[in-house]
C-alpha positions in Angstrom: 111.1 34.6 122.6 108.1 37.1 122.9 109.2 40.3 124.9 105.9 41.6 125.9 104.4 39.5 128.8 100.9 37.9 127.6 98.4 36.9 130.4 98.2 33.2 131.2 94.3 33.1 129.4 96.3 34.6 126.2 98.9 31.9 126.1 96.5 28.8 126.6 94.4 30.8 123.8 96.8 31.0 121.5 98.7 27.5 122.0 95.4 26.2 120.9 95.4 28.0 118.0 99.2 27.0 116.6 101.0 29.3 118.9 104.1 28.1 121.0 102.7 26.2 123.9 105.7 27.1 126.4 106.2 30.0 128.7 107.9 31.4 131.1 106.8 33.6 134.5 109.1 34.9 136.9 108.5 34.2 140.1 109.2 35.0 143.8 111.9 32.3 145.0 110.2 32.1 148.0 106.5 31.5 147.7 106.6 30.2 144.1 103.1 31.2 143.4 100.2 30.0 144.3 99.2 27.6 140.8 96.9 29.1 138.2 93.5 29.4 138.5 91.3 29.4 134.9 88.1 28.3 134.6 87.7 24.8 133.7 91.1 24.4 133.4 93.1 21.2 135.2 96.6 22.4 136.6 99.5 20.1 138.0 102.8 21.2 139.2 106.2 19.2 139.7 109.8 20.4 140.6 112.3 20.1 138.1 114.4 19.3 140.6 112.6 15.5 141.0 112.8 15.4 137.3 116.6 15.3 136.2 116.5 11.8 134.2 114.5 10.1 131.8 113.3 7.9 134.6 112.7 10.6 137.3 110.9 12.7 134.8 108.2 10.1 134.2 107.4 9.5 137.9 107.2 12.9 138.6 104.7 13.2 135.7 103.3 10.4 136.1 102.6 11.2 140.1 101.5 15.0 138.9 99.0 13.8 136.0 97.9 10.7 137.7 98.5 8.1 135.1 97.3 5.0 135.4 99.3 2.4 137.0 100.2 0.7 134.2 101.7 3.7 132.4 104.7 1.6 130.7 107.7 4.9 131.0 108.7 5.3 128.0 108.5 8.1 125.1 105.4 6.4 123.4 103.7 5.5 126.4 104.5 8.9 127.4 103.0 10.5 124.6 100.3 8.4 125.1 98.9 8.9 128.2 99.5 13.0 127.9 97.2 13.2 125.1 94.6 11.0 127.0 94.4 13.3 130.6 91.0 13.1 132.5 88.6 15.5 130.7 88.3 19.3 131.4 86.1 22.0 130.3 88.6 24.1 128.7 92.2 22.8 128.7 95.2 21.6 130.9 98.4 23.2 132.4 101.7 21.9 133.9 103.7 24.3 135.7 107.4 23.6 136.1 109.0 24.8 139.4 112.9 25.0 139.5 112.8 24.2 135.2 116.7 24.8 134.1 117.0 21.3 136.2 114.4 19.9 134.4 115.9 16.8 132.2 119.2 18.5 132.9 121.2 15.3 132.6 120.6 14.7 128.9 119.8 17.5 126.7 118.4 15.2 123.8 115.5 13.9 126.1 114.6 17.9 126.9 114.4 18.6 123.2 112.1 15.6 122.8 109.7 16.9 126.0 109.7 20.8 124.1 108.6 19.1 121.1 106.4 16.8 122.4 104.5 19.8 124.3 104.0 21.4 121.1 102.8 17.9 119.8 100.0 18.0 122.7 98.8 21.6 122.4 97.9 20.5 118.3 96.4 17.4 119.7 93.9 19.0 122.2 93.7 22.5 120.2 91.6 24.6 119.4 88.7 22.4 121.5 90.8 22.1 124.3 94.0 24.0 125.5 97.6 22.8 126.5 100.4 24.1 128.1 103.4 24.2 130.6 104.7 27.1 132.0 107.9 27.5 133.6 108.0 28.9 137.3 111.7 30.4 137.5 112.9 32.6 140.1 114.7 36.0 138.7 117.9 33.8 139.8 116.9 30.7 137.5 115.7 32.8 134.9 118.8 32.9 132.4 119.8 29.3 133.0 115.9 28.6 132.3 115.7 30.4 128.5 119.1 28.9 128.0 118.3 25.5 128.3 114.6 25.3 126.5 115.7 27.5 124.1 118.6 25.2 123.1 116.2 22.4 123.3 113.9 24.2 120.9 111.3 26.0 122.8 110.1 29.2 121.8 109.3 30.7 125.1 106.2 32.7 125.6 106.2 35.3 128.7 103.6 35.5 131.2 102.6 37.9 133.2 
């Protein structure tokens, strides 16, 4: 994991150009941030803590992102409908409240998501950015690097 805290314009920069397409910001437990503001960029947010299951993790997508109603919820239709999101200027960004719960109860479907996100950022890169950032209060933090970095993520740090 990078130890010097990027800005958020940095990471979506360089997840476009190859570089991991995950990070992390630490955040006040209480007011969560407000979400990120970038030019011409599209940003959803969902709790993790809707998101525990296969199932729950593609409605609360699903509801964040908008799909279309006959998004079928499952890994290819999944795929699918991520790298076919409404069009924007510059790029798109998922921010992940509560994200140690995130997929919690299976930690094969967790690695598929990491691996999928760095799927996404190659298919809208460098035209277009993509990323997710994980909102994690100093409390979640540890759980939160120990989970998506056992499911593969290379975790970026945000300032």
């Amino acid at each position: 994991m990078s130890t010097a805290p990027v800005t958020l314009d940095d990471f979506l920069t360089a997840a476009a150009d190859g570089g991991p397409a995950i990070a992390l910001k630490v955040v006040d437990a209480r007011t969560r941030v407000p979400s990120a503001d970038l030019d011409g960029v599209l940003v959803r947010r969902l709790d993790a803590r809707e998101a525990r299951t296969l199932p729950s993790f593609y409605r609360a997508v699903a509801k964040a992102w908008d799909f279309p109603k006959h998004f079928g919820a499952n890994k290819d239709a999944f795929d699918d409908a991520m790298t076919d999101l409404p069009d924007a200027e510059r790029g798109y960004l998922t921010e992940i409240t509560h994200p140690a719960a995130l997929l919690e109860r299976d930690a094969d479907d967790l690695e598929w998501f990491t691996g999928s996100v760095e799927f996404y950022a190659g298919e809208y890169g460098p035209g277009r950015q993509f990323g997710v950032v994980l909102l994690a209060a100093e409390d979640e933090v540890a759980a939160t690097r120990t989970a998506w970095t056992a499911a593969g993520a290379e975790l970026v740090v945000v300032e």
